[in-house]
NUSEPA-649435 format. One record per residue (C-alpha): residue number from 1; residue in three letters; x, y, z negated. Coordinates in nm, 4 decimals. Example, Ala and Ser with C-alpha at 12.3 -4.5 7.8 and 13.67 -1.06 7.14 Angstrom:
2
rec k:1 | r:ALA | X:1.2300 | Y:-0.4500 | Z:-0.7800
rec k:2 | r:SER | X:1.3670 | Y:-0.1060 | Z:-0.7140
//
This chain:
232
rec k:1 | r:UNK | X:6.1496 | Y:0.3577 | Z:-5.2131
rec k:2 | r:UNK | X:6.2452 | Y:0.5801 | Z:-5.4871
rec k:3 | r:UNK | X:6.4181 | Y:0.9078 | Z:-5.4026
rec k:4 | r:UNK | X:6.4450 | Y:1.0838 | Z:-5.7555
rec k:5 | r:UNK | X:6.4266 | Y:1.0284 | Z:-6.0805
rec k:6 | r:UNK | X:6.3216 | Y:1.2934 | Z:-6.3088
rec k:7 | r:UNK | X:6.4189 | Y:1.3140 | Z:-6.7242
rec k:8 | r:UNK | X:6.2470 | Y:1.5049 | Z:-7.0049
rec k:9 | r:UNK | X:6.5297 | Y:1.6744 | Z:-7.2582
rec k:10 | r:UNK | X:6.4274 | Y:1.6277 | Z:-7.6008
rec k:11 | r:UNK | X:6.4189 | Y:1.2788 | Z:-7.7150
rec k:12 | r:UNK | X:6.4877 | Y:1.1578 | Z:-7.4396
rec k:13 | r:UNK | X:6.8660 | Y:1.3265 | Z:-7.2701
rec k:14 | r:UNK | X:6.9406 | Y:1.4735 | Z:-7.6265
rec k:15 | r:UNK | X:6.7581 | Y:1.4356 | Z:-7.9520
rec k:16 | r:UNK | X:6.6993 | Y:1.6038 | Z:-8.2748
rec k:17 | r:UNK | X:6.6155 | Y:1.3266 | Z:-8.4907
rec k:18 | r:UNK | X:6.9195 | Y:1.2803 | Z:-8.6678
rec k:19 | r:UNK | X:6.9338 | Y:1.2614 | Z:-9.0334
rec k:20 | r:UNK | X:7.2541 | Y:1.3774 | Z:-9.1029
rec k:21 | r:UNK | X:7.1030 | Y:1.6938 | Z:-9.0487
rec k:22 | r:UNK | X:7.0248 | Y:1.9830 | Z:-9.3143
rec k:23 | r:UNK | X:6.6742 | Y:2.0367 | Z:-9.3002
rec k:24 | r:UNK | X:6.6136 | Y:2.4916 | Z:-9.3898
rec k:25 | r:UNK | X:6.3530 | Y:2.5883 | Z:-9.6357
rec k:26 | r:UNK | X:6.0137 | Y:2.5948 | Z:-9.4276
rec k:27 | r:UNK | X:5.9652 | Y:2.9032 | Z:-9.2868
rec k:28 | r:UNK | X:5.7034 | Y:3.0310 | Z:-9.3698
rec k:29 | r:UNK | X:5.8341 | Y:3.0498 | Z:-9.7314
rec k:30 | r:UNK | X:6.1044 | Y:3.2220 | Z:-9.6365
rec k:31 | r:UNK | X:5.9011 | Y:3.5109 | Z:-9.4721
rec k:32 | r:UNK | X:5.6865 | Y:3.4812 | Z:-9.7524
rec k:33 | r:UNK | X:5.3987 | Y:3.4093 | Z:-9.5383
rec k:34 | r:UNK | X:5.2642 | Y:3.0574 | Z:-9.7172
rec k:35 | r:UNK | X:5.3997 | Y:2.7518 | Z:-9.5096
rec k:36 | r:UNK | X:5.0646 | Y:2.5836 | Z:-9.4177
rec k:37 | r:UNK | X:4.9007 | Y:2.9300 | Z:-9.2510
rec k:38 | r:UNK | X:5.2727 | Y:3.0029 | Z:-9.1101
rec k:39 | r:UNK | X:5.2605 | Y:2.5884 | Z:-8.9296
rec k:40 | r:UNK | X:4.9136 | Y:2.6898 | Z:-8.8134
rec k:41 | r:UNK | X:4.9864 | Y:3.0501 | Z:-8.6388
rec k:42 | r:UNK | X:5.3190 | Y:2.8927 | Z:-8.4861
rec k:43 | r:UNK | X:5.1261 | Y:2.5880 | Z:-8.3408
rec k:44 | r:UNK | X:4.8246 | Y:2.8326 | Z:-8.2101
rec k:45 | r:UNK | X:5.1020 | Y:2.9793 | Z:-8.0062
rec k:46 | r:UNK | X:5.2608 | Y:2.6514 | Z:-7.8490
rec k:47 | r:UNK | X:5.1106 | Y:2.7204 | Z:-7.5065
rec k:48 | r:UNK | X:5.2230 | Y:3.0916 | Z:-7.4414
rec k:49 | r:UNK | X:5.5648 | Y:2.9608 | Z:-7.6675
rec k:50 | r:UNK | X:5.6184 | Y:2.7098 | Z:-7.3981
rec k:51 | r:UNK | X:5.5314 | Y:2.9213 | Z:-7.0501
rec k:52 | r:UNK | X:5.7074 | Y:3.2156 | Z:-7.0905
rec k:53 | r:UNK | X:5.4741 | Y:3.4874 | Z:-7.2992
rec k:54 | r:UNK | X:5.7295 | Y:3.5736 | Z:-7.5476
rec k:55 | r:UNK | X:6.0753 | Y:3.6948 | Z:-7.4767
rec k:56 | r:UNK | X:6.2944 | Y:3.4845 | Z:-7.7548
rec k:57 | r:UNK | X:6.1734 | Y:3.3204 | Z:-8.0494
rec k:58 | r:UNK | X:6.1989 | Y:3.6824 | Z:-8.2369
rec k:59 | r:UNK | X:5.9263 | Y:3.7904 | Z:-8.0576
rec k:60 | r:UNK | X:5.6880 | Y:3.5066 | Z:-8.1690
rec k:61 | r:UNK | X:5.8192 | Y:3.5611 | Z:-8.5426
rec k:62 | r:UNK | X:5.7362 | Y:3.9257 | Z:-8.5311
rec k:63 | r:UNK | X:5.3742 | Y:3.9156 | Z:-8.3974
rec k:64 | r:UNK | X:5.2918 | Y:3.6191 | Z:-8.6674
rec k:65 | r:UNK | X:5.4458 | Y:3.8566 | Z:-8.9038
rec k:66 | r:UNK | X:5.1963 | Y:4.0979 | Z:-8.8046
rec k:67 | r:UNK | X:4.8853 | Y:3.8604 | Z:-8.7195
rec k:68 | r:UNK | X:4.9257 | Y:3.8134 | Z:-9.1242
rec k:69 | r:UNK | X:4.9322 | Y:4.1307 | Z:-9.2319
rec k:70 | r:UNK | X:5.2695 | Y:4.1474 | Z:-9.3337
rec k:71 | r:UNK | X:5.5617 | Y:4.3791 | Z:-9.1647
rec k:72 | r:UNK | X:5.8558 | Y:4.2127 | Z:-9.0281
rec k:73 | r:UNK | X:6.1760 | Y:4.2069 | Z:-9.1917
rec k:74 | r:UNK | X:6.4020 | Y:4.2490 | Z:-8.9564
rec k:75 | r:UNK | X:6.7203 | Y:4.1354 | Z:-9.0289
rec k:76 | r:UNK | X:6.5319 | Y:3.8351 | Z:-9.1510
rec k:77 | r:UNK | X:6.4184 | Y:3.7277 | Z:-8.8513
rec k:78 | r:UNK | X:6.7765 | Y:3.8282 | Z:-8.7115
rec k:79 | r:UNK | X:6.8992 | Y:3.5854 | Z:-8.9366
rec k:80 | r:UNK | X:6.6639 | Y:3.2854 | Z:-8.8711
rec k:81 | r:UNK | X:6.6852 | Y:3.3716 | Z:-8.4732
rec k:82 | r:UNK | X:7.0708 | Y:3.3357 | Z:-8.5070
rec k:83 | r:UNK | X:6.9639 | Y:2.9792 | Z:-8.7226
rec k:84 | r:UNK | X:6.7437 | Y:2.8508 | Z:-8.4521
rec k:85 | r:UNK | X:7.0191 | Y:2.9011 | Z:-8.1861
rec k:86 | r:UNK | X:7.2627 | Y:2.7052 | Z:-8.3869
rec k:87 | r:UNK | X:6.9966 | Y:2.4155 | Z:-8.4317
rec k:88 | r:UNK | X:6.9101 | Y:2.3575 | Z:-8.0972
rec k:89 | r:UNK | X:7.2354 | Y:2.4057 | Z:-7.9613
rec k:90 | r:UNK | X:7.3596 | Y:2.0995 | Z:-8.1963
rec k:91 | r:UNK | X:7.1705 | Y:1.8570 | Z:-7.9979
rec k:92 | r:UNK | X:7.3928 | Y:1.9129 | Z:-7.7175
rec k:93 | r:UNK | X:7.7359 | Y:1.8799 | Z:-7.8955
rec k:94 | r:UNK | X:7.7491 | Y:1.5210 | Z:-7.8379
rec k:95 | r:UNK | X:7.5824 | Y:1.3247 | Z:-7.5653
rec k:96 | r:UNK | X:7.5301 | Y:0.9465 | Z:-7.5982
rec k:97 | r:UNK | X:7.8224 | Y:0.7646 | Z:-7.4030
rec k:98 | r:UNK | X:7.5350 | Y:0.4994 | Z:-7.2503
rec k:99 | r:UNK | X:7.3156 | Y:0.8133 | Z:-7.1109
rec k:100 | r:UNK | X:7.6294 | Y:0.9170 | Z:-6.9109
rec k:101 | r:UNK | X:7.6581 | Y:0.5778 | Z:-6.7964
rec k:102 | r:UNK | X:7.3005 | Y:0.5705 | Z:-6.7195
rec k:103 | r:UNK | X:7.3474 | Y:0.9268 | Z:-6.5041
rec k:104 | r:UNK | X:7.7016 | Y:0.8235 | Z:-6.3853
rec k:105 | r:UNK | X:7.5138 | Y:0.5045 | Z:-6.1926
rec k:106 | r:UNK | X:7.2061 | Y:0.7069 | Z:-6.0895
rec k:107 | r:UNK | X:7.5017 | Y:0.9633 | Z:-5.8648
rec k:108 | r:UNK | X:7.6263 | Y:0.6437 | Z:-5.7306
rec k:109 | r:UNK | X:7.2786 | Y:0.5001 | Z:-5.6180
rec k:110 | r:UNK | X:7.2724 | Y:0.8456 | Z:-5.4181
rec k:111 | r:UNK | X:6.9159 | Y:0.9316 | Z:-5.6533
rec k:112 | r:UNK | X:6.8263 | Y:1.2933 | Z:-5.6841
rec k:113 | r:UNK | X:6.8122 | Y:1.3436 | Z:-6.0630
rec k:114 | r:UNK | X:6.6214 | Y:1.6338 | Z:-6.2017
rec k:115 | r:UNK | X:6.5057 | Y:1.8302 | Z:-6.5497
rec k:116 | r:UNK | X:6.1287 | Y:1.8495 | Z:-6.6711
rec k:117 | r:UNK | X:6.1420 | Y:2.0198 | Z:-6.9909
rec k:118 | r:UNK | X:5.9021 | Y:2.1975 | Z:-7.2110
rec k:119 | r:UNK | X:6.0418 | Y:2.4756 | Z:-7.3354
rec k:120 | r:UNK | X:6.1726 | Y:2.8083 | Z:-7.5224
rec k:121 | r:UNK | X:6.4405 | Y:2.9973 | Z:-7.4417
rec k:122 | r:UNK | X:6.6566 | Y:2.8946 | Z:-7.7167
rec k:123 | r:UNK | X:6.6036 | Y:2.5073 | Z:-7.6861
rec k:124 | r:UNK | X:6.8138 | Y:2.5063 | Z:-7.4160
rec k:125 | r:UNK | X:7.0386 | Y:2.7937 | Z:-7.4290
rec k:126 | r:UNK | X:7.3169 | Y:2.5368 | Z:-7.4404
rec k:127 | r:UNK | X:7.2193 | Y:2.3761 | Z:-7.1306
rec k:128 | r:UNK | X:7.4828 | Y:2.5123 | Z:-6.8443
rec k:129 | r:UNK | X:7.7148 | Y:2.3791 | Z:-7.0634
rec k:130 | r:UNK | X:7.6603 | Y:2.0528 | Z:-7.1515
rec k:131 | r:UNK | X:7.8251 | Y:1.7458 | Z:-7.0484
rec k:132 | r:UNK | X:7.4811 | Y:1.6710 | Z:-6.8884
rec k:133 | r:UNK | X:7.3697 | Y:1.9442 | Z:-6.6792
rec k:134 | r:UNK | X:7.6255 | Y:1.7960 | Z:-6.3818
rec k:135 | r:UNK | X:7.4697 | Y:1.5376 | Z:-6.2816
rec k:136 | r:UNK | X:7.1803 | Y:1.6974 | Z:-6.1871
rec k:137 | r:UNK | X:7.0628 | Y:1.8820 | Z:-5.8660
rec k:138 | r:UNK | X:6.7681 | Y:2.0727 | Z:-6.0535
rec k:139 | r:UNK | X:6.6502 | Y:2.1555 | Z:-6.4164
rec k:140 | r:UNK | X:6.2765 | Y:2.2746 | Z:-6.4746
rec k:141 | r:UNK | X:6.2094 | Y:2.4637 | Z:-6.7415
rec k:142 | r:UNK | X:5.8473 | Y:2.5496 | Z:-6.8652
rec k:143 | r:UNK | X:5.9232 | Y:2.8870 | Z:-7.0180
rec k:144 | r:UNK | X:6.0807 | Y:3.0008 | Z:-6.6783
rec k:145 | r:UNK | X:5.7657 | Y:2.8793 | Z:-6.4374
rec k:146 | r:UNK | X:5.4334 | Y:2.9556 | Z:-6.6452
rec k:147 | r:UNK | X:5.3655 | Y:2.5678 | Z:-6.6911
rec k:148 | r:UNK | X:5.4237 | Y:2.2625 | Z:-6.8977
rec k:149 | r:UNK | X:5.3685 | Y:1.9392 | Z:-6.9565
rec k:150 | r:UNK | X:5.1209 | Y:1.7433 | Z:-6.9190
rec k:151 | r:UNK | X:4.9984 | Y:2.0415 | Z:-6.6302
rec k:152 | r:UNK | X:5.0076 | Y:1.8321 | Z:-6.3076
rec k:153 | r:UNK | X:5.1902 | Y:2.1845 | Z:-6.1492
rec k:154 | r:UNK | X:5.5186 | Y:2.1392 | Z:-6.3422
rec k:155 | r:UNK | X:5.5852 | Y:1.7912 | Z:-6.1759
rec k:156 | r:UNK | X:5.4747 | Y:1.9072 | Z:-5.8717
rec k:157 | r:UNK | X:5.6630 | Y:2.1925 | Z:-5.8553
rec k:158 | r:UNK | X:5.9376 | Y:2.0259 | Z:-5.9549
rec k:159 | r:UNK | X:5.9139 | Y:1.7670 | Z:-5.6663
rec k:160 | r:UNK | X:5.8831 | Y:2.0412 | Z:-5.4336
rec k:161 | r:UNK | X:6.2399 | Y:2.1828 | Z:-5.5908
rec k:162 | r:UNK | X:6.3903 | Y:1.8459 | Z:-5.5144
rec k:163 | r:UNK | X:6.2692 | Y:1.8275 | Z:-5.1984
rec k:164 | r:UNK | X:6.1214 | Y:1.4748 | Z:-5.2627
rec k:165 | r:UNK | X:5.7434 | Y:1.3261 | Z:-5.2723
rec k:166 | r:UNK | X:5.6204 | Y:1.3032 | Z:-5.6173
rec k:167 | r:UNK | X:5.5401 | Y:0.9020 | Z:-5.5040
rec k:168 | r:UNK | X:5.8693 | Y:0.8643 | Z:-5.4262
rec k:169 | r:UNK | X:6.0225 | Y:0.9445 | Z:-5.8075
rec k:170 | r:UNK | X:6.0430 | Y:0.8333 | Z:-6.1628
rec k:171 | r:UNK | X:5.9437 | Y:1.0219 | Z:-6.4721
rec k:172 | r:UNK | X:6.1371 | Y:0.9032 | Z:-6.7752
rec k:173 | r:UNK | X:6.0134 | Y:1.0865 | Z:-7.0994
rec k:174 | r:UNK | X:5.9768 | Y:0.9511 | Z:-7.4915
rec k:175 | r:UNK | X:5.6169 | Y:1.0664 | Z:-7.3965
rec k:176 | r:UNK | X:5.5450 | Y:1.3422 | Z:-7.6388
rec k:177 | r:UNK | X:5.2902 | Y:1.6074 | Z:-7.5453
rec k:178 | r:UNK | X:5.1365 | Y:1.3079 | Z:-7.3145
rec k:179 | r:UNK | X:5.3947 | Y:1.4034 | Z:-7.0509
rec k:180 | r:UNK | X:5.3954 | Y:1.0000 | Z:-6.8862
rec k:181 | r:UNK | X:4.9957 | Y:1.0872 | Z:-6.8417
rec k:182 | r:UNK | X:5.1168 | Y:1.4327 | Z:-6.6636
rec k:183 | r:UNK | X:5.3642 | Y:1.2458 | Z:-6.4460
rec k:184 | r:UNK | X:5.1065 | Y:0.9243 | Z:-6.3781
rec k:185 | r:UNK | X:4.8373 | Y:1.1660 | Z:-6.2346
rec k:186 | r:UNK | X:5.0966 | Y:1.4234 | Z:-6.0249
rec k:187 | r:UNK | X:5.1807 | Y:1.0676 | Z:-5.8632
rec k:188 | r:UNK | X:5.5022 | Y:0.9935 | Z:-6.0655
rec k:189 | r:UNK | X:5.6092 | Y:0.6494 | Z:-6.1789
rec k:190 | r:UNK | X:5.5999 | Y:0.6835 | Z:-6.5481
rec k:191 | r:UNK | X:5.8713 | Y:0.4812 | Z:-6.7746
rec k:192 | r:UNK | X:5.8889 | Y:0.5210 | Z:-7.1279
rec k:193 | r:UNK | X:6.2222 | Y:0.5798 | Z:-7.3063
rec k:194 | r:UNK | X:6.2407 | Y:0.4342 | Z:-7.6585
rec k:195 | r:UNK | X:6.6323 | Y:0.4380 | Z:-7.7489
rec k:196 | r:UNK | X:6.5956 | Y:0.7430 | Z:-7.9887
rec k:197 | r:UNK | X:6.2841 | Y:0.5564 | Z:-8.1449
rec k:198 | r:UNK | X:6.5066 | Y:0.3121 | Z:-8.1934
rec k:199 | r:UNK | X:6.8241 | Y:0.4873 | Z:-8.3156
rec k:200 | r:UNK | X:6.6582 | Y:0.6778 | Z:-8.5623
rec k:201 | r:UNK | X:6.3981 | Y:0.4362 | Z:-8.6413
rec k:202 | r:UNK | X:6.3392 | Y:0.5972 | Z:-9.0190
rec k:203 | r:UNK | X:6.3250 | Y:0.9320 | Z:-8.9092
rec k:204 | r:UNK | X:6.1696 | Y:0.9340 | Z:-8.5469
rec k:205 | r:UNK | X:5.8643 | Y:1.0733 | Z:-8.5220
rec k:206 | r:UNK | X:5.6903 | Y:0.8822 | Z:-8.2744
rec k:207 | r:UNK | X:5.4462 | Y:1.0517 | Z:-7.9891
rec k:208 | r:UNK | X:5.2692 | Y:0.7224 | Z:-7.9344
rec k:209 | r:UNK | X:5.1563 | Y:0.4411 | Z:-8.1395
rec k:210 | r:UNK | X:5.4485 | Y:0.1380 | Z:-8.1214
rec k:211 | r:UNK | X:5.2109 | Y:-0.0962 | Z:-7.9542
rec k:212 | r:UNK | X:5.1239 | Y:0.1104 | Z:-7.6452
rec k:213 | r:UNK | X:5.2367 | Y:-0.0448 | Z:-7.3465
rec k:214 | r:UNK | X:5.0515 | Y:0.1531 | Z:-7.0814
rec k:215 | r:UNK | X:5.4360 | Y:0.2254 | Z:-6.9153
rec k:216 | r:UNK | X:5.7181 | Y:-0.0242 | Z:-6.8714
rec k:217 | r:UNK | X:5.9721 | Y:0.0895 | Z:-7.1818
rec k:218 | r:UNK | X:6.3474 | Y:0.0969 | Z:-7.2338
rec k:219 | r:UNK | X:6.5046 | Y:0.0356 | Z:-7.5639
rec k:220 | r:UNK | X:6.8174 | Y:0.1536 | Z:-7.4044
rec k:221 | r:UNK | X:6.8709 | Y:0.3668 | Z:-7.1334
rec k:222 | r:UNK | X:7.0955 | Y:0.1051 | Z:-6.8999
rec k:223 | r:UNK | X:6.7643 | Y:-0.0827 | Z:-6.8626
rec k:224 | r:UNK | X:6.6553 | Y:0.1851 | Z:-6.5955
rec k:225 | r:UNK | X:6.8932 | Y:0.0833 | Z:-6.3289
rec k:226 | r:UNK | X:6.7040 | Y:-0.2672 | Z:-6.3183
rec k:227 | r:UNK | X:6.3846 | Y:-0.1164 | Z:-6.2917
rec k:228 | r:UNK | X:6.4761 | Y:0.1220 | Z:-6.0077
rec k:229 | r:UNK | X:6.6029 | Y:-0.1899 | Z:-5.8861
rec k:230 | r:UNK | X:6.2441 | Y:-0.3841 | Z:-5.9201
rec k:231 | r:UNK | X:6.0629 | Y:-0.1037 | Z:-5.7657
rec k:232 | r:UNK | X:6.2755 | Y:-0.0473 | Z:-5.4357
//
């Protein structure tokens, strides 16, 4: 019988895919770093970015900064820390009417839902105060335990948060940074979530190839209720 069922954020809850949105000037022009050797010092530093070795997104700017030889400006990185709280606190202005629903049915099934994000302090900044973050009992996020996804520990301790059996939950994720593999070994029931895909089909970037059907999908998220249904 299924107890809980746990969501990833991005993509998933809330997404950033939308194109009516002004993409900035990359940034490592705008430090005057050279964007490809910028792209490859920020991605060297996903890990630590994600479990909790920098204090605020500042922090990661200024040692790149000075990994390349180059001394930080300052109000610079003021200014695009001040950016990157605007961005990712747009996501959360507006939360799809049908994922309400979704969460609004899941309180009257008497599930425990729950968070499993990877994260940065800014990306979700604007949590406590979304139309969202009442409907559920818990919200893990990566920055704030030392682990992420795909890590086994993060569902775990997550599970152990809830107060539930990780055999006895769901783990519904657009399955970027292989978290469905994460949740499939820790002894979740992966399920795919596709509506953003969908949504946005010219713009999403897609974590998996269209054809993978490993996990059962939903192109919307009111399909869920039918397969919690199925599996009790």
């Amino acid at each position: 019988m299924i107890e809980a069922v746990f969501f990833d954020l991005y993509e998933t809850l809330v997404t950033e895919f939308d194109p009516g949105w002004k993409k900035k000037t990359p940034l490592g022009e705008r430090l005057g770093l050279g964007v490809e050797r910028f792209r490859e010092e920020w991605r060297a530093r996903r890990r630590p970015r994600h479990t909790g070795a920098y204090r605020d997104y500042r922090a990661v700017l200024r040692e790149i900064c000075k990994t390349m030889g180059e001394t930080p400006d300052g109000d610079l990185i003021q200014t695009l820390y001040t950016e990157r709280c605007n961005a990712k606190t747009a996501p959360f202005s507006e939360i799809r009417r049908d994922i309400i629903g979704l969460l609004e049915d899941l309180e009257e099934m008497k599930l425990r839902i729950g968070l499993i994000t990877n994260s940065e302090p800014e990306d979700v900044a604007a949590w406590p105060r979304s139309d969202l973050a009442p409907f559920f009992d818990d919200a893990v996020f990566s920055h704030k335990i030392g682990y992420m996804k795909p890590d086994p520990e993060i569902y775990q301790i997550a599970s152990r948060r809830m107060k539930v059996n990780p055999e006895e939950s769901v783990f519904v994720g657009d399955g970027g940074s292989h978290e469905l593999e994460g949740a499939a070994r820790a002894g979740m029931k992966p399920i795919r979530a596709v509506w953003y895909s969908v949504q946005w089909a010219e713009t999403a970037e897609d974590p998996h190839n269209e054809a993978d059907t490993t996990y059962p999908q939903l192109q919307s998220p009111g399909e869920l209720v039918n397969i919690l249904t199925e599996l009790d």
